[in-house]
N, C-alpha and C positions, 0 to 999 in steps of 0.2 A: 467303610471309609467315607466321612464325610468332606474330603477336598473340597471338593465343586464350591460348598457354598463359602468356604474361605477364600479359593481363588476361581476366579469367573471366568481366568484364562486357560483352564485346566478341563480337560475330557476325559471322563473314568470309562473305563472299558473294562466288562470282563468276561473272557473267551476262557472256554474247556477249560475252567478252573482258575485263570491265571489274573493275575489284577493289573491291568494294564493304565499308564497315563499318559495320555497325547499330551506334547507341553510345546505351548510354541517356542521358536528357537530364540526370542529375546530376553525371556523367562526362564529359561534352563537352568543358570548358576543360582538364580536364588532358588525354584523348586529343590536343586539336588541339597544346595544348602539347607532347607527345610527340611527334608526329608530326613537326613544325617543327623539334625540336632534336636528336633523337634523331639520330646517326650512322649507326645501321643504316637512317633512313627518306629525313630529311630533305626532307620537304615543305615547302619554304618558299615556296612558289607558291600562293596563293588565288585561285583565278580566278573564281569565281561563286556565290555565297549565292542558293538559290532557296528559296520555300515550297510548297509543294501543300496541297489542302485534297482527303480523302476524308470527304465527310459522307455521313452513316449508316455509320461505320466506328467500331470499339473502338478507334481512333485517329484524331482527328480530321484532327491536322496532320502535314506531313513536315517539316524545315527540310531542305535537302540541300547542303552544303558540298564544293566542286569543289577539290581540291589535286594539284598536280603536284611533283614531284621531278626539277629540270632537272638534279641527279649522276645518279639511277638511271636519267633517262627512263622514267617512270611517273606512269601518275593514276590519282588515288584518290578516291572519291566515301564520304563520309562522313556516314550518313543519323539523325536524331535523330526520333523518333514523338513523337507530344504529342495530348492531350485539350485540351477546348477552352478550359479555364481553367487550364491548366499555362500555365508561364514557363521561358524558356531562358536559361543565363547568357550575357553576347555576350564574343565572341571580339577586343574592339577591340583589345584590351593586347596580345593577341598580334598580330592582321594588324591593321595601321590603314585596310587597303582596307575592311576588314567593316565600318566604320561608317554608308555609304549604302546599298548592300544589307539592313541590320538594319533600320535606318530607312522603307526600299522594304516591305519584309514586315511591317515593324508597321502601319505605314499602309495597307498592301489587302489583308491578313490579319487583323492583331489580336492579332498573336505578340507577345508581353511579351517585352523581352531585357534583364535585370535586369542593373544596372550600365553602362546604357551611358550615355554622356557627354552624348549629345544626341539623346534620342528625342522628335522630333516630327514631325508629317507633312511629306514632302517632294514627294508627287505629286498628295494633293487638298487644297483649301480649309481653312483652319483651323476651320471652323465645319460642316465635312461629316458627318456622321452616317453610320456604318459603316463596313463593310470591302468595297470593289468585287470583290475577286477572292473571296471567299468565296463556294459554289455556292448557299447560299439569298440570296444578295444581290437584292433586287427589278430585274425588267430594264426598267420604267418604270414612273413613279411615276403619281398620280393626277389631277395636272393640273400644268399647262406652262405656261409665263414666255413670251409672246410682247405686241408692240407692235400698239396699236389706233389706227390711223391717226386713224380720229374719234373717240375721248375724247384722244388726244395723248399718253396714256403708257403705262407698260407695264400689262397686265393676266396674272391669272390667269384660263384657262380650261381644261376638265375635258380631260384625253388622250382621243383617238380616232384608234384604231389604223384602218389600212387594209384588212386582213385577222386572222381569227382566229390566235392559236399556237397552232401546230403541234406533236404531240407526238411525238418522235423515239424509234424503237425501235433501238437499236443492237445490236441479237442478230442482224437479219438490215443485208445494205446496199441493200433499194430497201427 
């Protein structure tokens, strides 16, 4: 693939096989645009919109956009970086699958996809407070919603854990 020297704002990568393109996040709609209509690419396959979250990184978020080319038999993973109050523009006009995927990452990330038709939560509670998949997300709250047989309704009482957390070193595996 020779991108690079059509757009200058485009980084080829490719890892263990796979063709990858860093595109930055002002450039996105016309890249996916190009890539969809373009003769020499034709990626008209969108198969999977993901987010990642690297906290304590100079880039917060990834979006990562999975496209295959069922003329050249080819996939293409096309990766956008974002800080944590950047916005991405979404890609509905072009794939109409990107619209629940957009929706999936703004709801357990917190990615703004400017312009899209219908952003609101699809997988927690309309009154839920944060983003679950982000890695400072709290992994239990302060106390817990259970039923008290003898006052007859539900009460608040304070969390107690079973054991302490555990602090995980992942430089070594035991």
């Amino acid at each position: 693939m020779k991108f690079k020297n059509l757009f200058p704002f485009l980084s080829y990568l490719k890892s263990n096989n796979e063709n990858i393109l860093v595109v930055d996040s002002k450039h996105l709609l016309f890249s996916i645009n190009f890539l969809k209509l373009h003769l020499g690419s034709q990626y008209n396959l969108l198969t999977c919109i993901s987010g990642v979250d690297f906290l304590n990184n100079l880039y917060r978020f990834s979006v990562v956009y999975e496209l295959i080319s069922m003329v050249y038999n080819s996939r293409l993973r096309v990766k956008v970086y974002l800080q944590e109050t950047d916005y991405i523009k979404s890609i509905v006009n072009v794939f109409v699958n990107a619209n629940w995927w957009e929706r999936e990452i703004w709801d357990l990330y917190g990615i703004y996809f400017q312009n899209h038709p219908d952003l609101r939560r699809i997988l927690t509670d309309y009154g839920f407070e944060g983003y679950p998949l982000r890695k400072d997300f709290p992994t239990s709250g302060y106390v817990e919603l259970s039923y008290d047989e003898s006052k007859k309704r539900v009460i608040l009482k304070p969390v107690s854990l079973s054991q302490e957390y555990r602090v995980f070193s992942f430089e070594t595996s035991w």
